[in-house]
TORMIGU-871714 format. One line per 10 residues: their letters; for each residue z, y, x of N, C-alpha, C, O, CB. Coordinates in steps of 0.05 Angstrom, whole numbers. Glycine has a CB too. Layout:
// residues N
A	Z Y X Z Y X Z Y X Z Y X Z Y X; ...
***
This chain:
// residues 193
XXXXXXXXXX	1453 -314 632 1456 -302 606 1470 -275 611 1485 -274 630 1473 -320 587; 1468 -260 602 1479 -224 606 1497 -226 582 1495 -238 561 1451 -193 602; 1517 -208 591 1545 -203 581 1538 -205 549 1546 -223 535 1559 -171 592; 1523 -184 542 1523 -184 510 1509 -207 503 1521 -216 483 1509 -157 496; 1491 -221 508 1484 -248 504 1513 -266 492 1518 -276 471 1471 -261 534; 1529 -262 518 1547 -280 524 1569 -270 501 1582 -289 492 1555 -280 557; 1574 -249 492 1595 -239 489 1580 -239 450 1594 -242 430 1604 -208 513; 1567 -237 451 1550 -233 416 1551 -263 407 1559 -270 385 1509 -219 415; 1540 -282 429 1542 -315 406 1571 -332 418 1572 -356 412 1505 -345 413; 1591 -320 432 1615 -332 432 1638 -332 425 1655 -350 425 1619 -334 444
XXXXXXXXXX	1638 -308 418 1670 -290 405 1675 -299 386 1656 -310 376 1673 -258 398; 1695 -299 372 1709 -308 343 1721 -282 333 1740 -281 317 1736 -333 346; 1707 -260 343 1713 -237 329 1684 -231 319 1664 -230 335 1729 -214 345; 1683 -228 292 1656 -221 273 1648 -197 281 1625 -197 290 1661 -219 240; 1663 -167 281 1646 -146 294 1640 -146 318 1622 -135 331 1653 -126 292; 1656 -160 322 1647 -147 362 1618 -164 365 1600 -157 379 1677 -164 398; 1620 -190 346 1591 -204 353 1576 -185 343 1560 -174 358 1583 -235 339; 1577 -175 314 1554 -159 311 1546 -135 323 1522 -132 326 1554 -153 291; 1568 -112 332 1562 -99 337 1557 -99 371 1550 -77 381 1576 -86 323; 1558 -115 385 1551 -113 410 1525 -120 417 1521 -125 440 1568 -126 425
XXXXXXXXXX	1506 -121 402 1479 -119 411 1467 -92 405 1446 -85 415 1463 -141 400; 1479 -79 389 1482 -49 376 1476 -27 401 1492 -22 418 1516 -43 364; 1456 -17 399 1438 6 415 1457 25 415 1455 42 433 1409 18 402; 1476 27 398 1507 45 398 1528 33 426 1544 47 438 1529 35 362; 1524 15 429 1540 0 449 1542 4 476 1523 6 491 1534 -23 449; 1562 5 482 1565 13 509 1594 -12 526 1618 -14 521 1576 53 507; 1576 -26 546 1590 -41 558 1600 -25 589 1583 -22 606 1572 -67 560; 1626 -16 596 1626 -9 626 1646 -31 639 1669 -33 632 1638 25 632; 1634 -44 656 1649 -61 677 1680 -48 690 1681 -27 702 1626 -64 704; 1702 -64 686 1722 -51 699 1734 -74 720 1741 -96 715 1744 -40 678
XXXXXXXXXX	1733 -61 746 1732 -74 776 1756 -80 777 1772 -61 774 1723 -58 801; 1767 -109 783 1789 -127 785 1784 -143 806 1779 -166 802 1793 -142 762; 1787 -131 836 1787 -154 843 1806 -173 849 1806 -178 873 1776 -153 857; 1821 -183 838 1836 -209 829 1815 -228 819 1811 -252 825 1859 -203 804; 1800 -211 800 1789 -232 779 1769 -251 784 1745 -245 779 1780 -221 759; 1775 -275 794 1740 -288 812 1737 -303 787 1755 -314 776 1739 -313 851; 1708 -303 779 1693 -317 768 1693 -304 737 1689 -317 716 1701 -346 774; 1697 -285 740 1704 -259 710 1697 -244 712 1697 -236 735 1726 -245 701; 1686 -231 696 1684 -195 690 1701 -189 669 1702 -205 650 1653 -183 679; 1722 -162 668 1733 -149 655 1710 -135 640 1691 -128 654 1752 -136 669
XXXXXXXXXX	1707 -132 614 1684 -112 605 1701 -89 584 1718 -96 568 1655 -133 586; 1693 -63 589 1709 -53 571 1682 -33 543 1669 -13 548 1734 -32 593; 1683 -46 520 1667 -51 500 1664 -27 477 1680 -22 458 1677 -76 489; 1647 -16 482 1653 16 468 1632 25 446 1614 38 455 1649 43 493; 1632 18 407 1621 24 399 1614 43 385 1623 41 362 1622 14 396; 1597 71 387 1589 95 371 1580 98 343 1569 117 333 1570 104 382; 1588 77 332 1569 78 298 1573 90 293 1589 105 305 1568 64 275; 1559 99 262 1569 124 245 1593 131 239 1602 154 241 1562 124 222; 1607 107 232 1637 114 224 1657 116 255 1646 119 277 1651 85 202; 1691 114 251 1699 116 271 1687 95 288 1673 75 283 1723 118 268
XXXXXXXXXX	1699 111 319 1686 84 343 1707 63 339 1728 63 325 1684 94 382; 1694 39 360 1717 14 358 1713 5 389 1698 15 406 1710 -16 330; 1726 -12 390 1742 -10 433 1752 -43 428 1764 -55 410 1788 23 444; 1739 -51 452 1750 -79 459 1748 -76 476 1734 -59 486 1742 -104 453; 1768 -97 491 1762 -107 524 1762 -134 518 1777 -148 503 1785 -99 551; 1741 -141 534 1736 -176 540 1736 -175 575 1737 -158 593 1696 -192 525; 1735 -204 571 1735 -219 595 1709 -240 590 1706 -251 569 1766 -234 601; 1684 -244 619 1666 -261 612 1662 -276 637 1654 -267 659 1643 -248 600; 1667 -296 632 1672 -316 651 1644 -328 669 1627 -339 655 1687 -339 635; 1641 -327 688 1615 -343 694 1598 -363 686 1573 -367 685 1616 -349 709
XXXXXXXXXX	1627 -381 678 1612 -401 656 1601 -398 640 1582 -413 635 1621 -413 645; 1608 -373 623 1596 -362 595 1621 -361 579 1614 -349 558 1571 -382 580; 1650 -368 579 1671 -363 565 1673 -335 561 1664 -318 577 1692 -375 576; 1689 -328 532 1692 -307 522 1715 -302 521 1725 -323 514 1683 -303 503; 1740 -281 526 1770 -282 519 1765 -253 505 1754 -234 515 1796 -286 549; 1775 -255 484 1774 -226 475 1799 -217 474 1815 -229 460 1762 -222 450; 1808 -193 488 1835 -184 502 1849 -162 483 1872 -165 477 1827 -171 534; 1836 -143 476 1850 -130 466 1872 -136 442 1866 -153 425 1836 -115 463; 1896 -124 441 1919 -130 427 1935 -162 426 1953 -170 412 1910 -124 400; 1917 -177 448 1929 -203 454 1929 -213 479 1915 -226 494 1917 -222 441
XXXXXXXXXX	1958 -194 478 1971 -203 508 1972 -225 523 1969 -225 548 1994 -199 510; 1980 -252 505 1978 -277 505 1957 -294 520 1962 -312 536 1977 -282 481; 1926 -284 513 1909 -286 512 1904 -288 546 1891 -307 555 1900 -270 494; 1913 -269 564 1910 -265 582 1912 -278 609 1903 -268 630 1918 -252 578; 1925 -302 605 1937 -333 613 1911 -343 610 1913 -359 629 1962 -351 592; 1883 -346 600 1866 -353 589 1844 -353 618 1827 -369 626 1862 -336 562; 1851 -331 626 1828 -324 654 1840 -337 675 1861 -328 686 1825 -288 666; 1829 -358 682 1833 -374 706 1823 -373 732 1802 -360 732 1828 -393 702; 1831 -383 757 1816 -380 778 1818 -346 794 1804 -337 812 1787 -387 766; 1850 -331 776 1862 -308 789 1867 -323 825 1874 -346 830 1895 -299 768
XXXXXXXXXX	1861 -296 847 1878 -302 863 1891 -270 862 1879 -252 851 1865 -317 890; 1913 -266 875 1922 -240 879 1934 -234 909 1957 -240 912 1942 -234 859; 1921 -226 925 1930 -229 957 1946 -200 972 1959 -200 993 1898 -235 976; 1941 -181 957 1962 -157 966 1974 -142 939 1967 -146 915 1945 -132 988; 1995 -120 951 2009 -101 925 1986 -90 917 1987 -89 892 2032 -75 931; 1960 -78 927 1942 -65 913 1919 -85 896 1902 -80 879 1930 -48 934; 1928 -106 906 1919 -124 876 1931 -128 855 1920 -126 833 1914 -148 877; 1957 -135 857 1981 -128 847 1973 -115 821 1968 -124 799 1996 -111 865; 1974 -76 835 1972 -59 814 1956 -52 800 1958 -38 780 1978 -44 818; 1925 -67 817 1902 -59 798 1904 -79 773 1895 -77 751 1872 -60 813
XXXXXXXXXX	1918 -101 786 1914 -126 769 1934 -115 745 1923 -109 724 1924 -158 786; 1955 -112 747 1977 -100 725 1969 -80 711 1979 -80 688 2002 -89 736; 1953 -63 715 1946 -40 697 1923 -51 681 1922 -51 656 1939 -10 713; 1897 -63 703 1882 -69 679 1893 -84 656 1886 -75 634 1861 -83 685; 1908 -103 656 1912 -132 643 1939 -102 617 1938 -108 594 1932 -172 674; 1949 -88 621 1959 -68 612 1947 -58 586 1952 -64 562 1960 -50 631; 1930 -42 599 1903 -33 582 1888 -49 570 1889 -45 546 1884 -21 597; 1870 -73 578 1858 -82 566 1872 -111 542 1860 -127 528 1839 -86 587; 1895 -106 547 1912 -127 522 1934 -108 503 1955 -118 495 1934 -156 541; 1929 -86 499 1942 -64 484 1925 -62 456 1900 -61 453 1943 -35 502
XXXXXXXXXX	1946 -62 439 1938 -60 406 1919 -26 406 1931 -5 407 1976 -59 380; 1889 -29 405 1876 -9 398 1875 7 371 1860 25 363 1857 -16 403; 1886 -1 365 1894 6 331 1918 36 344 1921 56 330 1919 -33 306; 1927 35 363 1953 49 368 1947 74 386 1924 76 394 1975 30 382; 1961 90 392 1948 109 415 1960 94 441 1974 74 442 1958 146 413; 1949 110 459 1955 98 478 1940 108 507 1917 105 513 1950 74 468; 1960 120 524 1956 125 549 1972 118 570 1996 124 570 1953 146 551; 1961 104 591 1975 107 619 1983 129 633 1967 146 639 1962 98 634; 2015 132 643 2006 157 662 2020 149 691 2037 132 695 2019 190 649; 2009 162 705 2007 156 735 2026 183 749 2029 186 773 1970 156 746
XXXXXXXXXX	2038 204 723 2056 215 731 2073 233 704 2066 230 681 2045 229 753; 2090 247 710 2093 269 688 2073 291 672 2073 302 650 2111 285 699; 2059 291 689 2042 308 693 2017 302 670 2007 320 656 2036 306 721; 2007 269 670 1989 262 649 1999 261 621 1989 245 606 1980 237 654; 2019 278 614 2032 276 583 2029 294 570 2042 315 568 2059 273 580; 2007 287 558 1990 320 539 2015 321 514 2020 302 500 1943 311 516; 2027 344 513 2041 345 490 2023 368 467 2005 384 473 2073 356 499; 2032 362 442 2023 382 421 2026 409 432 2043 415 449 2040 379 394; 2010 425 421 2013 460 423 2039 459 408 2042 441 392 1985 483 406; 2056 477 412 2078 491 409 2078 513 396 2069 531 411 2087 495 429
XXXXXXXXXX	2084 525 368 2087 551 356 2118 545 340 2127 526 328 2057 558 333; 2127 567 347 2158 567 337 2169 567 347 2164 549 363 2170 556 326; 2199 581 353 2219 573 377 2226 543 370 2224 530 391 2249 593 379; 2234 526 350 2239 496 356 2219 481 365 2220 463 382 2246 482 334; 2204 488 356 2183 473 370 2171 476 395 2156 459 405 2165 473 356; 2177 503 410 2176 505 434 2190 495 455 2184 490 479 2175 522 436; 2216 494 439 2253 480 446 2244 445 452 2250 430 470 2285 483 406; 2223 439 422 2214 412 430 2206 396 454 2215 381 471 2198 408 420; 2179 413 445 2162 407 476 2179 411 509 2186 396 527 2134 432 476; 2181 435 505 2203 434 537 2222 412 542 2226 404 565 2224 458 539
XXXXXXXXXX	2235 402 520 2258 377 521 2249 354 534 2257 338 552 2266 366 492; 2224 358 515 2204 326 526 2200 329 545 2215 315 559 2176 315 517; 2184 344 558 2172 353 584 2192 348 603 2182 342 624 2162 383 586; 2220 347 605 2237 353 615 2237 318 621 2228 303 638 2258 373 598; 2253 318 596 2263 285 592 2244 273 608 2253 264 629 2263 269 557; 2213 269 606 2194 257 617 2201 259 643 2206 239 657 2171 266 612; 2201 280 651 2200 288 678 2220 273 702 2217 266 726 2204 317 677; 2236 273 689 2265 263 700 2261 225 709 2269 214 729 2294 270 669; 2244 213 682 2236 190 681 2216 180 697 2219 164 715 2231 187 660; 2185 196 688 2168 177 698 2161 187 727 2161 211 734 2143 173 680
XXXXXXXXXX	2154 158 745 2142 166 771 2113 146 770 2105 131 754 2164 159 799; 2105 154 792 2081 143 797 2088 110 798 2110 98 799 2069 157 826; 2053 97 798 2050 65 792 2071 59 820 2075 71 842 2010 48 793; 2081 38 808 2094 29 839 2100 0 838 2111 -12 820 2124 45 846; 2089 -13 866 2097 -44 870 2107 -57 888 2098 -51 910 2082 -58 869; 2126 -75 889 2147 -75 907 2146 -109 906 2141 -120 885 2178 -56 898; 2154 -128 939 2156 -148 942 2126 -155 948 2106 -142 941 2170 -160 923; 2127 -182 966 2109 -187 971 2091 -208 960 2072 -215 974 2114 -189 989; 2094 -216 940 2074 -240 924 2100 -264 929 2107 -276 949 2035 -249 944; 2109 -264 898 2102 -256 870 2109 -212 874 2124 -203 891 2130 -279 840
XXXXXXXXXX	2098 -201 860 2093 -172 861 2108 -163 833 2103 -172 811 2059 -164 862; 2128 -143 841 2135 -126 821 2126 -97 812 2133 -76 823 2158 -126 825; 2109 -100 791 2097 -71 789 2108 -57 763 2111 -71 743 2063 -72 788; 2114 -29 763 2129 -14 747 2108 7 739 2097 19 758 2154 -3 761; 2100 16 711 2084 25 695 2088 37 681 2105 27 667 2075 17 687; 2078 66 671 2088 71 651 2070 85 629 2048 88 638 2107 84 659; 2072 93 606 2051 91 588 2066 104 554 2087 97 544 2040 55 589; 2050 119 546 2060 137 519 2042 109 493 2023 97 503 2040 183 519; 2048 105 472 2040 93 452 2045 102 428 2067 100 418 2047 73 452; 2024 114 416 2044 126 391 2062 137 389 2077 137 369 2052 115 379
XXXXXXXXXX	2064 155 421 2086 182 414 2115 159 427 2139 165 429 2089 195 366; 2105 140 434 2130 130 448 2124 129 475 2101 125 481 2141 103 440; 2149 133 501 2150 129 523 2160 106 532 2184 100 534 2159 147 531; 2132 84 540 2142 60 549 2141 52 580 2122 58 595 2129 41 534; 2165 39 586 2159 23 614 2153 -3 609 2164 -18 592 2182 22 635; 2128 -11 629 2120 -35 633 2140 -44 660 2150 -30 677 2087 -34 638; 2143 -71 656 2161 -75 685 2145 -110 683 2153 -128 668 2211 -69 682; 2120 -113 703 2105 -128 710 2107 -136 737 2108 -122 758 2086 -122 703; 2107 -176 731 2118 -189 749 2094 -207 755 2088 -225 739 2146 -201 741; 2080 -203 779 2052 -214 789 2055 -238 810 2065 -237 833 2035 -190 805
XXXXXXXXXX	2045 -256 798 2042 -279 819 2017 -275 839 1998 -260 835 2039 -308 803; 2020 -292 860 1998 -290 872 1972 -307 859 1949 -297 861 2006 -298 897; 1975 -338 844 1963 -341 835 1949 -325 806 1932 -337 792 1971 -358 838; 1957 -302 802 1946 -281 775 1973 -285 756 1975 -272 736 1910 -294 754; 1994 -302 761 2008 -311 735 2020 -272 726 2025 -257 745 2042 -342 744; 2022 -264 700 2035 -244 704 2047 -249 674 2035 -257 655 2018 -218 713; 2086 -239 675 2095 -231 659 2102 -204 654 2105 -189 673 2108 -243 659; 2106 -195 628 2104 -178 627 2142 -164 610 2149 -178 591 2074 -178 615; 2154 -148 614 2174 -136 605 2163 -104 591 2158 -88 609 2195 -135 629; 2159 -93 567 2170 -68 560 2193 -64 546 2210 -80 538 2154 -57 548
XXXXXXXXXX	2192 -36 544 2215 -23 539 2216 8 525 2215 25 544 2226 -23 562; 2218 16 507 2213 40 496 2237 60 506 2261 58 498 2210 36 464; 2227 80 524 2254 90 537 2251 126 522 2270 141 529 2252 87 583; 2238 134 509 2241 159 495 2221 151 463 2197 146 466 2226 188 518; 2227 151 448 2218 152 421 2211 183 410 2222 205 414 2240 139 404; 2193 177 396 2179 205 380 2176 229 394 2188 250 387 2197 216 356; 2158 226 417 2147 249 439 2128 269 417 2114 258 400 2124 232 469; 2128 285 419 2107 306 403 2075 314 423 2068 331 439 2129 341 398; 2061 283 407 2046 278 430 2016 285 408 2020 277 384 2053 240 448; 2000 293 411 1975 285 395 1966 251 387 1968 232 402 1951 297 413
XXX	1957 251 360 1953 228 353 1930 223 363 1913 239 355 1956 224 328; 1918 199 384 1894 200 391 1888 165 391 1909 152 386 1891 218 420; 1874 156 393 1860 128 394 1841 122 417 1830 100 419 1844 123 368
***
């Protein structure tokens, strides 16, 4: 059975069934290897009106987990193994991304450097942006994972103009908890989805 087969008569979400057989639709595979006996799918619809974004998970069996904004959910994919830190971190960022409230903005960054701030006109508002830039700077570093299985991986990520750390704790069997933390509030960030 092929993904949208699988993913259109199993979900308990009404659009995503409808709209994923949709010639608008765009399924791109995102590579986990942790994940045996899964595909991560990340679910991208063009209709007329705004677009809409899921990530699923599709199990070989034919199971559906529909991921986005339910972190919870994520416990659901069985048959994780995780055998080094670079599974670790791929494993922590996807499961990041693909269980984040899409309703919200939302970017990963992998340094100071990925933090698009608003254009700047005005000396306060130029005073702004530099602050942030600053503050950021001082904060975020690159993905990083430490210990040897269970794996501690450290993340970090803007949401709605907030600066969050992820502080993710990876088993070898896939178990992962998750800690955030909002460490700068109201970045003068573009509103984006």
């Amino acid at each position: 059975m092929t993904d949208i087969a699988t993913i259109s008569t199993t979900t308990d979400e009404p659009m995503l069934a409808s709209v994923v057989t949709d010639a608008r639709t765009r399924l791109r595979p995102v590579p986990v290897a942790a994940l045996r006996g899964w595909r991560l799918l990340d679910v991208v619809w063009r209709g007329a009106s705004h677009p809409a974004r899921w990530f699923v998970a599709v199990a070989d069996d034919g199971r559906v987990v529909v991921l986005s904004g339910h972190p919870e959910r994520w416990a659901q994919i069985d048959g994780t193994r995780v055998g080094s830190a670079d599974e670790a971190l791929e494993l922590a960022t996807a499961r990041a991304d693909a269980t984040r409230d899409m309703a919200k903005g939302w970017r990963l960054l992998t340094s100071a450097d990925d933090l698009r701030l608003r254009p700047a006109t005005g000396a306060d508002a130029r005073r702004r942006v530099d602050e942030a830039k600053e503050q950021v700077r001082a904060l975020v570093e690159p993905p990083r994972v430490s210990g040897e299985g269970p794996w501690q991986v450290r993340l970090w990520s803007v949401t709605d103009g907030d600066l969050v750390l992820h502080e993710v704790a990876v088993a070898p069997d896939g178990a992962v908890t998750e800690r955030t933390g909002v460490e700068l509030a109201g970045l003068p960030v573009p509103i984006a989805r």
